[in-house]
C-alpha positions in Angstrom: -31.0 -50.3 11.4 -33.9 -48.0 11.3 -31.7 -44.8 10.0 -30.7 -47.6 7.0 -33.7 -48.5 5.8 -35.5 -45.1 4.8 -32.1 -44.4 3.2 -31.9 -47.8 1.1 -35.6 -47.2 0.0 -34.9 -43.9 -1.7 -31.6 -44.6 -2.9 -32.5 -45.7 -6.4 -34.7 -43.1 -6.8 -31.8 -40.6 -5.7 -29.5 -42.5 -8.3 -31.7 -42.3 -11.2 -31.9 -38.1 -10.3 -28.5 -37.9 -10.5 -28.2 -39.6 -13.8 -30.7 -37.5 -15.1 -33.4 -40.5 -15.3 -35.5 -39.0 -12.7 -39.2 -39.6 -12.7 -41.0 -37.4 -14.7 -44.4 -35.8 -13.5 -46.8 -36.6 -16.6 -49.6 -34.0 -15.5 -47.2 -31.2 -16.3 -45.3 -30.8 -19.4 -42.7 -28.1 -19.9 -43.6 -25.1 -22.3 -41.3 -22.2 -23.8 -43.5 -19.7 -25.3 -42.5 -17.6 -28.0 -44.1 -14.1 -28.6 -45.2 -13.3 -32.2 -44.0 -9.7 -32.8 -47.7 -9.4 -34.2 -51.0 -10.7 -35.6 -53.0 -9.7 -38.1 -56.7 -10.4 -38.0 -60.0 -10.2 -40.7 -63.7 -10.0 -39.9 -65.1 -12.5 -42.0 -69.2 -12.7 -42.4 -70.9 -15.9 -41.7 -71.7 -15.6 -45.8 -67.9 -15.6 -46.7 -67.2 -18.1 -44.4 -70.0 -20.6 -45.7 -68.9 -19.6 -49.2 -65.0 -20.3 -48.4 -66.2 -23.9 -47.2 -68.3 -24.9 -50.2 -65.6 -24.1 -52.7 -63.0 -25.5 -50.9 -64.8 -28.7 -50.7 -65.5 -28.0 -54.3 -62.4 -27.6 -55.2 -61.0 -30.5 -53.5 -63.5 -33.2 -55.1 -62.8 -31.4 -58.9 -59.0 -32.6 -58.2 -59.9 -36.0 -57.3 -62.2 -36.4 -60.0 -60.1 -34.8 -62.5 -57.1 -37.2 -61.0 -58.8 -40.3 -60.7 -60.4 -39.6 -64.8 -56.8 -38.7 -65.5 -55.4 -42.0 -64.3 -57.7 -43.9 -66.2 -57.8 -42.3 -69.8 -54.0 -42.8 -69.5 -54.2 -46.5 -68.3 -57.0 -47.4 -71.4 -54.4 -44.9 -73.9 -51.4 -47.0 -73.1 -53.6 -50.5 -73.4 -54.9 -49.2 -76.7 -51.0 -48.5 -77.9 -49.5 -51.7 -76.4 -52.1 -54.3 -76.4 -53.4 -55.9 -80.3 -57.1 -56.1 -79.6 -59.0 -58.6 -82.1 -62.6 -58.0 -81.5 -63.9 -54.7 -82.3 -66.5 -54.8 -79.6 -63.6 -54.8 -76.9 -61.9 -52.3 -79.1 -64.9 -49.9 -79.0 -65.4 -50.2 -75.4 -61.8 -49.5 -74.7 -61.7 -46.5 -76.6 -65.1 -45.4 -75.4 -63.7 -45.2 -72.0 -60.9 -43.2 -73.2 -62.7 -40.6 -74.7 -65.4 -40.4 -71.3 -61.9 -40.5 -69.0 -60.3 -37.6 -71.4 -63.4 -36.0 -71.7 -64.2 -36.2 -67.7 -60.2 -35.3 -66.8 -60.9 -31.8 -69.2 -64.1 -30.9 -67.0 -63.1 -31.6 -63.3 -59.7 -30.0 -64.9 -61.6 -26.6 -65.5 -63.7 -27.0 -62.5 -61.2 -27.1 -60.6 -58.9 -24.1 -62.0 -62.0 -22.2 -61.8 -62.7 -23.0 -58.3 -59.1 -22.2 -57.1 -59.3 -18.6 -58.9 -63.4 -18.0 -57.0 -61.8 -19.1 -53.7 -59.0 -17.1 -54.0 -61.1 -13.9 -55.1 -63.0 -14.6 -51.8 -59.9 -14.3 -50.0 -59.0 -11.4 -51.4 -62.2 -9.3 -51.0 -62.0 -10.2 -47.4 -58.7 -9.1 -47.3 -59.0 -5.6 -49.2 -62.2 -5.0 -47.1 -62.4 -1.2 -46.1 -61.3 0.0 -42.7 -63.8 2.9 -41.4 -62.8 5.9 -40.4 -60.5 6.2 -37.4 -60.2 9.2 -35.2 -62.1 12.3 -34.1 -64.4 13.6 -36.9 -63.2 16.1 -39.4 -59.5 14.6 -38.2 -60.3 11.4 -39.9 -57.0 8.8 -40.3 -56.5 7.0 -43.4 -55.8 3.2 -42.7 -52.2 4.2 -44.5 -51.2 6.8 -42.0 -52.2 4.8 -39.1 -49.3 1.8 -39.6 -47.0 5.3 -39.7 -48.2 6.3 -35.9 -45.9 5.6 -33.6 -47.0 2.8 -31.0 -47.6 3.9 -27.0 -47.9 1.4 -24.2 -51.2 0.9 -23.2 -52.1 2.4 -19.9 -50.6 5.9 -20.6 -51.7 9.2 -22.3 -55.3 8.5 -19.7 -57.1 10.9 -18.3 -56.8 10.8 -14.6 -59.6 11.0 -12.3 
C-alpha cells in the first residue's frame, strides 16, 4: 500500500503531461529571438529632441481642433440646408457658428499641414547630419566608401602583444 500511494498522487499530474496539459511554470516564459541583420542609429541633441516633442504635440492638437471645427461647420451647414428657421436671431446665430467652425477648420487645417512639413524637416536634418572624417589623416574615408568596405569579424586584424 505504501508503493500505491505516491504513485496515485502524481498520477494526474503524469496524465495531464502526457496530454500536453502539463503545468506551466509562470516565472519563465519561452522566447525565440530573431537577429536583425542590422540597425541604424542617429545622434540626436537634446535641442532636436525637445523640438520633435513640441511639434508633435502641436501637430496632434491642430488635427483635433481642425477635426472637431470640421465636424461642427458641417453639422450647423446641413441644419441650415434642411431645417426652415423662422426667427432671424436663431438664423444668425446658426450661421455665425458656421462661418467661426469654417473659419476655425481652415486655421487648425494650415496649422497642422505646416506642423507635419517643420517636423518632418527636423527629421530630415537629423538624418542628413554629416559624418566626420573616418580614418588615418590625409587617408580620410568618405561616409560613401565606407558602406563599400568589406565587413571583418571583430577580434581579428589586432596587434598582438
Amino acid at each position: 500500500m505504501l508503493f500505491v500511494m505516491p504513485i496515485l498522487c502524481t498520477l494526474p499530474r503524469r496524465l495531464l503531461g502526457i496530454l500536453g496539459m502539463a503545468e506551466k511554470n509562470e516565472e519563465r516564459i519561452p522566447v525565440r529571438r530573431h537577429r536583425l541583420p542590422g540597425v541604424e542609429t542617429y545622434e540626436v541633441m537634446t535641442e532636436e529632441l525637445d523640438s520633435l516633442e513640441q511639434e508633435s504635440m502641436r501637430v496632434g492638437e491642430d488635427f483635433s481642433f481642425g477635426a472637431v471645427s470640421l465636424a461642427v461647420a458641417i453639422s450647423f451647414l446641413i441644419t441650415l440646408l434642411t431645417v426652415k428657421i423662422e426667427s432671424s436671431t436663431k438664423l444668425s446665430i446658426f450661421f455665425a457658428i458656421l462661418i467661426c467652425g469654417s473659419v476655425f477648420t481652415l486655421y487648425f487645417g494650415i496649422r497642422w499641414r505646416r506642423g507635419r512639413c517643420l517636423r518632418k524637416t527636423t527629421i530630415q536634418r537629423i538624418r542628413e547630419r554629416a559624418i566626420g572624417p573616418l580614418g588615418e589623416e590625409g587617408k580620410e574615408i568618405k561616409p560613401m566608401e565606407l558602406a563599400e568596405l568589406p565587413a571583418e569579424e571583430a577580434g581579428k586584424n589586432e596587434p598582438e602583444q
